[in-house]
Phi, psi and omega in degrees: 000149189274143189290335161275003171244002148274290197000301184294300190309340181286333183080030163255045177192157190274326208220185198243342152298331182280333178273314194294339188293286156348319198281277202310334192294324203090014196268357170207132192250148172230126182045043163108030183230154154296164203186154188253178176321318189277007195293128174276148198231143214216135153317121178111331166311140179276122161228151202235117201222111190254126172227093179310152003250041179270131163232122170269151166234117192218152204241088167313121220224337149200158198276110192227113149282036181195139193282102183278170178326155171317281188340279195272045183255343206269002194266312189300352175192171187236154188252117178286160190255011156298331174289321182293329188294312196298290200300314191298339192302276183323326153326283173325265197337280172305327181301285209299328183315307233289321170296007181275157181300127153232121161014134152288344162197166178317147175291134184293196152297316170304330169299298161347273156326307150260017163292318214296311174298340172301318241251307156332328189265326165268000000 
């Protein structure tokens, strides 16, 4: 089966132009190698699929040409679990940015003025 029409069927791309795109970009690998769209994919194929700021690693485990429900696209492959530790990680990560404190507004002059002197003084 051609690797960008599982792609689509797996749902990890909306349209079968967009996984070919991803494919020819380099953004998905099938057992460490680059590849073109049409690269035939086999149960047991490794695939390596970068969505920023995501990287899936995943194991085909079945063949489907026709885009079925999320439940059952989820059947067609396995998430290996150094990538699932990786992605929560990177979650975790993007959640604690996204809660740090920021300025309700620009800094005035006088403020101005003494980052410049903090940051001088180290």
């Amino acid at each position: 089966m051609r690797l960008d029409k599982w792609l689509w069927a797996a749902r990890f791309f909306k349209t079968r132009a967009l996984a070919a795109e991803a494919i020819s970009g380099g953004k998905v690998h099938v057992d460490g190698q680059r590849v073109k769209p049409s690269k035939a994919i086999g149960v047991g194929s490794r695939i390596e699929i970068t969505k920023a700021p995501y990287t899936f690693e995943v194991i085909v485990t079945g063949l489907s040409d026709k885009r079925r429900p999320a439940k059952e696209a989820a059947l067609l492959y396995a998430e290996t679990q150094e990538s699932l530790a990786r992605r929560q990680e990177e979650a975790e990560r993007r959640r604690a940015e996204a809660i740090s404190p920021q300025p309700a507004r620009r800094p005035d002059k006088r403020q101005r003025r003494q980052i410049h002197r903090f940051k001088r003084a180290e």
